[in-house]
C-alpha positions as CSV (number, residue, x, y, z in Angstrom):
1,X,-124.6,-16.2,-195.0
2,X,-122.4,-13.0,-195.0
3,X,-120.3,-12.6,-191.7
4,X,-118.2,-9.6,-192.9
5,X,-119.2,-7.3,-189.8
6,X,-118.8,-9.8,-187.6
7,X,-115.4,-11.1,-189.2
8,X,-113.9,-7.3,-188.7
9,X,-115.1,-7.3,-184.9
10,X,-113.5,-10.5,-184.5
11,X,-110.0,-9.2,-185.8
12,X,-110.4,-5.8,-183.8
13,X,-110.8,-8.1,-180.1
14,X,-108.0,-10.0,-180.5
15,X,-106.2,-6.8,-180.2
16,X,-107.8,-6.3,-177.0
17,X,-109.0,-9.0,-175.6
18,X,-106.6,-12.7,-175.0
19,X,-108.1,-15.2,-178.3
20,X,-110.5,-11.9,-179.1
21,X,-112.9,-13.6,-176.4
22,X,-113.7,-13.5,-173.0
23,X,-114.4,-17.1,-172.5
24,X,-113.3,-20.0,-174.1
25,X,-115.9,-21.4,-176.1
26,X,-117.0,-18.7,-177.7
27,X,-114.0,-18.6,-179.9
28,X,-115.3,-21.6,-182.3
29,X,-111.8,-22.8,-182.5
30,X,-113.0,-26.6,-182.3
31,X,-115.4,-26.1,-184.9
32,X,-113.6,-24.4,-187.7
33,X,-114.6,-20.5,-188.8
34,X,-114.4,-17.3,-186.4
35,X,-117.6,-16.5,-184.2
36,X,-120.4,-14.5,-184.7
37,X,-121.2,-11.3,-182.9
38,X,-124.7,-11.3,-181.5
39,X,-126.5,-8.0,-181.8
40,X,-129.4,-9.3,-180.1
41,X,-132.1,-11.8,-179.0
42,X,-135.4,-12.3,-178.6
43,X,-137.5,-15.3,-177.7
44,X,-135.8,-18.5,-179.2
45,X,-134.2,-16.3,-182.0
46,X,-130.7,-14.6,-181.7
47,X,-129.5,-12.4,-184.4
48,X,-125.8,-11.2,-185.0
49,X,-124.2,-8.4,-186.0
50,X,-124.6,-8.8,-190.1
51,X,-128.2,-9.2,-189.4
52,X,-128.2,-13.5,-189.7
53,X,-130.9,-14.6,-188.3
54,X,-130.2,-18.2,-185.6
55,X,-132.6,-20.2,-183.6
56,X,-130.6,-20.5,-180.6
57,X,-129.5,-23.8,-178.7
58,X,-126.4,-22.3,-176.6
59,X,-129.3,-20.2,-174.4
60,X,-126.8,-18.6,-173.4
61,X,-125.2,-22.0,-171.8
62,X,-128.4,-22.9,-170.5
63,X,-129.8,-19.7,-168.5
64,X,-132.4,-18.5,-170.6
65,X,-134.8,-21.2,-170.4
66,X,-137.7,-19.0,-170.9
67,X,-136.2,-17.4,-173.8
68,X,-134.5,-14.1,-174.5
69,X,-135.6,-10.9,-173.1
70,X,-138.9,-12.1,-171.9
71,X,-141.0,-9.3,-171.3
72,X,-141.5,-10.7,-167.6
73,X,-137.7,-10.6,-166.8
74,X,-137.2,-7.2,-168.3
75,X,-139.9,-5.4,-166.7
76,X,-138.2,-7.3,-163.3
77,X,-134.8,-5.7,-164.2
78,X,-136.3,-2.0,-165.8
79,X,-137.4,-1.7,-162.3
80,X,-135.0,-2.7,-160.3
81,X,-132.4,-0.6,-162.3
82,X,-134.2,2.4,-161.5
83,X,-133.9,2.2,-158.2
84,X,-130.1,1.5,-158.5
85,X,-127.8,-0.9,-159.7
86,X,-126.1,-1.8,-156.7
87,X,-126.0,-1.0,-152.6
88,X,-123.5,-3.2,-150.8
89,X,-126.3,-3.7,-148.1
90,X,-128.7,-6.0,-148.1
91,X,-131.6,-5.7,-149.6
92,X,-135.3,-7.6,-149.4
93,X,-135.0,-9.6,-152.6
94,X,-131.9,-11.1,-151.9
95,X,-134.3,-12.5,-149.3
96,X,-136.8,-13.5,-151.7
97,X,-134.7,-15.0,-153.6
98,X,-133.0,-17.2,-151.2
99,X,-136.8,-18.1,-150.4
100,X,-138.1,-18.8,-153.7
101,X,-135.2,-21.5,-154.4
102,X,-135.9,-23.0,-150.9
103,X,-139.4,-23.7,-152.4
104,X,-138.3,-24.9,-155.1
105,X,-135.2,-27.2,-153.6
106,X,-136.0,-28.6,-150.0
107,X,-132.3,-29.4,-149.7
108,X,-131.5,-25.9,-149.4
109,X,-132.3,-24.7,-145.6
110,X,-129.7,-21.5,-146.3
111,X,-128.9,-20.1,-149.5
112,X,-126.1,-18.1,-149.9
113,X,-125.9,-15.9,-152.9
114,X,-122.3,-15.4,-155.2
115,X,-121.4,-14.3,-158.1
116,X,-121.4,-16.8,-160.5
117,X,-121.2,-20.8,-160.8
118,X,-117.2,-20.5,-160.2
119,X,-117.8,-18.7,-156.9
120,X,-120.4,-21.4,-155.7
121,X,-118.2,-23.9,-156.7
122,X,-115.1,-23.1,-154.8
123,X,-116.8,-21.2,-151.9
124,X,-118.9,-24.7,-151.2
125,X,-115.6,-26.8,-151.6
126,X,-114.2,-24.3,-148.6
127,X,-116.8,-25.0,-146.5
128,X,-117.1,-28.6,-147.1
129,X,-113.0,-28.9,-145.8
130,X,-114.2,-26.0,-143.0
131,X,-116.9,-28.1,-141.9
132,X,-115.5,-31.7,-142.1
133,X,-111.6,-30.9,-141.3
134,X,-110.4,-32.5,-144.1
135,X,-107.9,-31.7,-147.3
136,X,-109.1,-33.8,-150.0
137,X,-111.9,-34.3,-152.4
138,X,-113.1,-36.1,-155.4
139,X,-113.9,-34.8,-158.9
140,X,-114.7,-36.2,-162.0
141,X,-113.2,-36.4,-165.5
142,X,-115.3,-34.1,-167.7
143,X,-117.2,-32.4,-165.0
144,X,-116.3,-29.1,-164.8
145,X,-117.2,-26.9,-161.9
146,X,-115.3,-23.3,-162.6
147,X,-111.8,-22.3,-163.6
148,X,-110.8,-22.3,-159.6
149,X,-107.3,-24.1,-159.1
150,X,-108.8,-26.9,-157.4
151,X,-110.6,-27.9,-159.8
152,X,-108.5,-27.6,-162.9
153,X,-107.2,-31.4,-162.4
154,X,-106.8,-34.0,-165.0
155,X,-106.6,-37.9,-163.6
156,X,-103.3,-39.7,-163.7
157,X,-102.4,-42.7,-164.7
158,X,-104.5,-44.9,-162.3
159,X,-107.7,-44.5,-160.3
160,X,-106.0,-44.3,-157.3
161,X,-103.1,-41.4,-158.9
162,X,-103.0,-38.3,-157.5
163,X,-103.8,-35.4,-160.0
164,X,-101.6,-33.5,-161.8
165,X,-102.2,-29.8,-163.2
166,X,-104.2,-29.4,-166.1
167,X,-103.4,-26.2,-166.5
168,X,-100.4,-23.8,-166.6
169,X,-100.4,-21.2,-162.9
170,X,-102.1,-24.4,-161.3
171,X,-99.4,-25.9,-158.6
172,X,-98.6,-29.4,-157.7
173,X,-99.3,-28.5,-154.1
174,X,-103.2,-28.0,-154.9
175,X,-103.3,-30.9,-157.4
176,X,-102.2,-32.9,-153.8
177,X,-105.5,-32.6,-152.5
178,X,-107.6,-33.3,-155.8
179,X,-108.6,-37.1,-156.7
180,X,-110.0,-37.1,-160.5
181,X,-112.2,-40.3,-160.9
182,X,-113.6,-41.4,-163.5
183,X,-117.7,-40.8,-164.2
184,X,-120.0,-43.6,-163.5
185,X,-117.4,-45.9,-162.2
186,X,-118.5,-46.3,-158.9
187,X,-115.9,-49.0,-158.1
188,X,-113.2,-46.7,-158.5
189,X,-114.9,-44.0,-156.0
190,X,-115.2,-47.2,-153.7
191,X,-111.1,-47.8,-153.6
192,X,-110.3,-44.4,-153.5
193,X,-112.6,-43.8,-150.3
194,X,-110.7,-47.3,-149.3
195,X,-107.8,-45.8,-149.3
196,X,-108.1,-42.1,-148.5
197,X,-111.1,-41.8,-146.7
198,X,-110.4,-39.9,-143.5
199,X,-109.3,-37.7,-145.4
200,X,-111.6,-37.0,-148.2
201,X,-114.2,-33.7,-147.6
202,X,-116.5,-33.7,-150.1
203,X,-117.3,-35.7,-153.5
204,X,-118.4,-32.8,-156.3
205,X,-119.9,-33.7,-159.5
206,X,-122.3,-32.3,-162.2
207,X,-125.7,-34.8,-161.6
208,X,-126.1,-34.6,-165.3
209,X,-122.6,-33.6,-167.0
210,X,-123.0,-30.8,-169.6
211,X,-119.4,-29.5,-169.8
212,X,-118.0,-32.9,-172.1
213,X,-121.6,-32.8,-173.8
214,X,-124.5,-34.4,-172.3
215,X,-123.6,-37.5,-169.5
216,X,-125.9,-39.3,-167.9
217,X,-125.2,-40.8,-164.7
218,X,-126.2,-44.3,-163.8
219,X,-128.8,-44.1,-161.1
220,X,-126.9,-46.6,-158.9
221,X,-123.7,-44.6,-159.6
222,X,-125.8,-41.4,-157.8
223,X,-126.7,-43.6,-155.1
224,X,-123.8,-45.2,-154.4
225,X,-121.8,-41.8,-154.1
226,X,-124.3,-40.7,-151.4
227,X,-123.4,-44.5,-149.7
228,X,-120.1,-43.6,-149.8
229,X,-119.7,-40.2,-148.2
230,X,-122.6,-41.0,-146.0
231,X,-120.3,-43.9,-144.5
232,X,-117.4,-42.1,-144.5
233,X,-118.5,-38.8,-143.1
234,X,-117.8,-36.8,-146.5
235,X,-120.3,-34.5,-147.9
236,X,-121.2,-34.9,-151.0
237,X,-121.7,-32.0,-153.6
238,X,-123.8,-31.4,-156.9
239,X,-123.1,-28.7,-159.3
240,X,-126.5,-27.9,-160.6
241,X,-125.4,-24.8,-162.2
242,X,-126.5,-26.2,-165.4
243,X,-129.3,-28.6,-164.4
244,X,-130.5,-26.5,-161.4
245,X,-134.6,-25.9,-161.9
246,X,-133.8,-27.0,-166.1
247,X,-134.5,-30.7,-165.6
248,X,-137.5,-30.2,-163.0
249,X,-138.7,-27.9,-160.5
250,X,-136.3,-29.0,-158.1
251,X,-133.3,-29.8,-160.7
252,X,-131.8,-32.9,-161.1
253,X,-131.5,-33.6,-157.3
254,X,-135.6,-33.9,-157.7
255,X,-135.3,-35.7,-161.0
256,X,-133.1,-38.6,-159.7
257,X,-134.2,-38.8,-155.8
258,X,-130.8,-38.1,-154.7
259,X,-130.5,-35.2,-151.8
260,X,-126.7,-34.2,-151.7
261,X,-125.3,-31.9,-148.8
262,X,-124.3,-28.8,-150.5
263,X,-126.2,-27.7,-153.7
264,X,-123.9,-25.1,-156.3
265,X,-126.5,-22.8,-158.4
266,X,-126.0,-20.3,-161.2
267,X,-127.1,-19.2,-164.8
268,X,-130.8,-19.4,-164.3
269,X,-130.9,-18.0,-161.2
270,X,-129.7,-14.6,-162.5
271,X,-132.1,-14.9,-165.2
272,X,-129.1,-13.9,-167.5
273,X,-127.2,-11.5,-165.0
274,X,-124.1,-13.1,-163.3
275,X,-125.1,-14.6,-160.6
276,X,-124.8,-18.0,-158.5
277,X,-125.8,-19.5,-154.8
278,X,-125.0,-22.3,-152.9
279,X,-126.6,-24.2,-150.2
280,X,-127.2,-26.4,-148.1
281,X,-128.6,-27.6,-144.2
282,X,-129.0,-25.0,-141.3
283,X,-126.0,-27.0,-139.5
284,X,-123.7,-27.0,-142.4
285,X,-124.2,-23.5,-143.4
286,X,-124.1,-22.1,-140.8
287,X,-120.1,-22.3,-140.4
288,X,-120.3,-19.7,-142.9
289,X,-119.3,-16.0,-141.9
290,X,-120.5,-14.1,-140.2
291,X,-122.4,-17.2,-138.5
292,X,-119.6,-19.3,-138.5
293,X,-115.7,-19.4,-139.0
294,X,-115.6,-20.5,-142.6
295,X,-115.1,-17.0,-144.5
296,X,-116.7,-16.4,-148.1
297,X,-117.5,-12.6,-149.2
298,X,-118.8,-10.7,-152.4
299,X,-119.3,-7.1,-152.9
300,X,-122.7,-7.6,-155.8
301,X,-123.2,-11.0,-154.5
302,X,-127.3,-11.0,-154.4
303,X,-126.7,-7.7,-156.7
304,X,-130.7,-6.1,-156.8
305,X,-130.9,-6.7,-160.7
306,X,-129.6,-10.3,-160.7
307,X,-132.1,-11.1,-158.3
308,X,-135.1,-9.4,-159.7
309,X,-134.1,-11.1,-162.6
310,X,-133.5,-14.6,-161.5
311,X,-136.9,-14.4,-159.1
312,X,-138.7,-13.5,-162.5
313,X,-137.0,-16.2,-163.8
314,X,-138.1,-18.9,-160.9
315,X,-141.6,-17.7,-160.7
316,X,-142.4,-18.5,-164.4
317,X,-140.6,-22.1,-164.1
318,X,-142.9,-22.3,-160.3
319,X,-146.1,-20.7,-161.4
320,X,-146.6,-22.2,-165.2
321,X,-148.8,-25.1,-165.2
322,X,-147.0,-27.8,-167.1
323,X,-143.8,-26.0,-167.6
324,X,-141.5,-29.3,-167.8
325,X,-143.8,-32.0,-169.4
326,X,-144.1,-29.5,-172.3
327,X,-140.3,-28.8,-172.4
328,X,-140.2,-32.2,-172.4
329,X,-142.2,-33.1,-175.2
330,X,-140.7,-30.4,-177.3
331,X,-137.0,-31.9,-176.6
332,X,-138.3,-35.4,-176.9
333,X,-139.3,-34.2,-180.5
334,X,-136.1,-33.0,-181.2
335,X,-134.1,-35.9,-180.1
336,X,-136.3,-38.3,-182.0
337,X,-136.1,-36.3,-185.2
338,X,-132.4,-36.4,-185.0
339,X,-132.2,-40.2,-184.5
340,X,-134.1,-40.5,-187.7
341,X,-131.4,-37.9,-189.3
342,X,-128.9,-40.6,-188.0
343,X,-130.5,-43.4,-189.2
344,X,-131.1,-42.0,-192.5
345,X,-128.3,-41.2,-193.4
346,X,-126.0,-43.6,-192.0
347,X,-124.2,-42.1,-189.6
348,X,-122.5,-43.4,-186.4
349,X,-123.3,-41.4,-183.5
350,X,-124.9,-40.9,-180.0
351,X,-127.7,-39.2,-179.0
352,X,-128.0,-38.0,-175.1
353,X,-130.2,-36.5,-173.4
354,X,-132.0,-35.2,-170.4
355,X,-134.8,-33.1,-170.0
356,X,-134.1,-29.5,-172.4
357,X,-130.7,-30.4,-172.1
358,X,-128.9,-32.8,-175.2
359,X,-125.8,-33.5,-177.0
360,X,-125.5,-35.5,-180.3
361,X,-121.7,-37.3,-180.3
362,X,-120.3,-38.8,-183.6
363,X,-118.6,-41.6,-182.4
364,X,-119.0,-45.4,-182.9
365,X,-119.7,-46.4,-179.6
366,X,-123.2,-47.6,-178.7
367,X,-122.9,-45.2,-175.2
368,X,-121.1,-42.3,-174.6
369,X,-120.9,-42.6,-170.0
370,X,-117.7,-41.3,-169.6
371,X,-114.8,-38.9,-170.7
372,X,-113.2,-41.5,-172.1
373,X,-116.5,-42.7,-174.4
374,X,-116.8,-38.6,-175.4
375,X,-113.6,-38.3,-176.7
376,X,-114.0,-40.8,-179.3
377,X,-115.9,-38.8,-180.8
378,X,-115.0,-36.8,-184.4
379,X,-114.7,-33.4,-183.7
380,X,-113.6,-33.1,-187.3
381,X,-116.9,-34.4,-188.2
382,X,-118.7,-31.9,-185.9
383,X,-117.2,-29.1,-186.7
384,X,-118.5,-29.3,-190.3
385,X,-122.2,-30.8,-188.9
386,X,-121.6,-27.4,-186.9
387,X,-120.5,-25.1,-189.8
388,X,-123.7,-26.7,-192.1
389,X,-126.2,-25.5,-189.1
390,X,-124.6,-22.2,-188.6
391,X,-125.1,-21.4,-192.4
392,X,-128.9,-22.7,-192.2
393,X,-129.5,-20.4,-189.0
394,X,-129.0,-22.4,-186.5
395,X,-127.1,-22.0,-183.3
396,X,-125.6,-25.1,-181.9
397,X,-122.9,-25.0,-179.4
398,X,-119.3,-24.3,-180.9
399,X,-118.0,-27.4,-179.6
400,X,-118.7,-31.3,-179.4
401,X,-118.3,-31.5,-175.7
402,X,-120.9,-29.0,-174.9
403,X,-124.4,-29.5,-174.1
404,X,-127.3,-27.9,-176.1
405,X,-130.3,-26.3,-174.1
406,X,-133.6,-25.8,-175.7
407,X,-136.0,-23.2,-174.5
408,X,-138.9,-23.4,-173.6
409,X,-140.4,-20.8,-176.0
410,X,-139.3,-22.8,-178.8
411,X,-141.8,-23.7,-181.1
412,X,-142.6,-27.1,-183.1
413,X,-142.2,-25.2,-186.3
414,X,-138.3,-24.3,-185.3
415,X,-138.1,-27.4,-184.1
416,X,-138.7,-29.6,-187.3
417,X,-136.7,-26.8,-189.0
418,X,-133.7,-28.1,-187.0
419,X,-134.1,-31.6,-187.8
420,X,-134.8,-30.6,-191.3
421,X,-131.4,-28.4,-191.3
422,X,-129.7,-31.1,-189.6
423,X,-130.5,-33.9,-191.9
424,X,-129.3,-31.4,-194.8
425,X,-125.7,-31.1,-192.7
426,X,-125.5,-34.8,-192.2
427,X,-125.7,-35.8,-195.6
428,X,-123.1,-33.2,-196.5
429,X,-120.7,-35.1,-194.0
């Protein structure tokens, strides 16, 4: 494929713009090559700025489940936009929003609407230390809930360590209050509740991680966290920003039987627009301004076109009969036909995957469960599996520890065109 347009744009960003991207993984860095510049989408298709034509697995990091520009979603945000873009007042479909998700999640008495996952993320770990009195809380290894300070911790050198800063502008003093365990090790939650307990506010973790590729918990590991802060009067948190409404109508909190206390929502909700919510119980949220005295504010949170656009979004998932056994068939397809490609050809590697949401790891353990287990893995080796799909037009995630979504627009045909392309990549390897 010829990437010459896309290339020059590249070069012109980084004069502008820190790495020539505005987030991270766009900047293919891990994979090898410079990134493409989409011109636009449609469907399961995305095409870029040369005029390369991609079936698309990055859905835009998962919100797009229904596809690109669906006429449904569009005609929601055409008429929206011309009433105005924005009020700073409130407005009735912030209402029916807030609704519709309450459907759709029991969990959720009160919603309140933010700006994007980062926003719910931090905004429910305020109101988890507002409503319990306490400093502390556990995160995970891998699980990554938003660039906020708190939550950019690594682990130390022990379960029970303290953690340090994992990145440059975050201070010791908010690493103090941030304990990193490690995913599926229940044991070590266990001892660190042992020993910090009273003080510990909330547990946060992504139900299904998607942010080092695809983990899947252990059921007892889910039910042993709500044991925990249930005995020791912590609240415990799940970051469905990714799995929210993907994995089933009521997200992963529905798919595993697990009711946490605060829920964190995003991507799908705007229905591509920034957007994200959190919730929770009538007695928890309502410490929340201007109800309570836990403050959290937003000048477009519940902004009229991400809402128009997310409630499009919801009714489809709500109102099509069969939406997630037939998502799940197709992604069961897809995962099968690349553990042929595996076997076929050799090569050592892991397959995960939940619901529309998967990750294929080259490593040579028989489970990927952890951090630890992802990064064995040979990013080498992916970034040339990566590089092989890219020329063959299709769009995988630019890095081995992210998770691939597949829309539910996709067809069979694309489908077996990806495990076709992918079979061609591997035995390039």
């Amino acid at each position: 494929m010829n990437y010459t347009q896309s290339i020059n744009e590249f070069e012109r960003a980084k004069n502008s713009i820190p790495g020539g991207v505005n987030s991270p993984a766009r900047a293919f860095r891990s994979v090898g090559g410079k990134p493409v510049f989409i011109a636009k989408a449609k469907g399961s298709r995305m095409w870029d700025i040369d005029g390369n034509e991609y079936i698309d697995y990055v859905s835009s990091w998962g919100p797009m489940i229904v596809g690109h520009a669906d006429e449904r979603v569009i005609h929601a945000i055409t008429e929206a936009a011309q009433k105005g873009t924005s009020y700073g007042a409130p407005t009735v479909g912030e209402t029916d929003m807030a609704e519709q998700i309450k459907k759709m999640k029991p969990s959720m008495d009160i919603v309140r609407m933010v700006n994007s996952g980062t926003e719910a993320t931090m905004s429910a770990l305020r109101l988890a230390r507002g409503f319990t009195g306490r400093d502390k809380f556990i995160k995970f290894e891998g699980c990554y809930h938003g660039h906020a300070d708190s939550f950019l911790i690594k682990a130390g050198s022990g379960a029970l360590t303290l953690g340090l800063p994992d990145s440059p502008g975050v201070t010791k003093g908010t690493a103090q209050d941030t304990l990193t365990a490690k995913y599926n090790d229940l044991e070590g939650v266990a001892q660190m509740f042992e020993r910090f307990g009273s003080e510990i506010a909330a547990v946060i973790l992504e139900p299904v991680v998607g942010n080092m590729g695809v983990v899947i918990p252990d059921q007892e590991f889910l039910e042993g966290l709500r044991g925990l802060t249930q005995k020791y009067g912590a609240l415990l948190i799940f970051d469905e920003v990714m799995t929210g409404f993907r994995l089933a109508k009521g997200g992963a909190q529905e798919y595993f039987g697990i009711t946490p206390d605060i829920t964190c929502l995003g991507k799908i909700i705007g229905g591509g627009l920034p957007v994200g919510a959190y919730g929770g119980p009538k007695h928890i949220m309502e410490k929340l301004a201007p109800a309570g005295p836990v403050y959290q504010a937003g000048t477009l949170s519940g902004n009229p076109l991400a809402m128009a656009a997310g409630l499009a979004t919801l009714k489809i998932i709500d109102e099509t009969a069969g939406f997630h056994t037939t998502l799940e068939e197709k992604s069961a397809r897809l995962e099968n036909g690349l553990r042929e490609n595996l076997k076929q050809t050799g090569h050592k590697g892991v397959i995960n995957r939940v619901g529309s949401m998967i990750t294929l790891f080259f490593t040579d353990r028989e489970q990927v469960k952890s951090f630890d287990d992802a990064c064995t893995s040979d990013t080498e080796k992916f970034g040339k599996y990566f590089r092989s799909l890219l020329a063959q037009g299709i769009y995988m995630p630019p890095s081995q520890f992210e998770a691939a979504f597949i829309p539910a627009c996709i067809s069979n045909e694309e489908i077996d065109k990806t495990i076709e392309s992918s079979l061609r990549a591997m035995k390039e390897l």
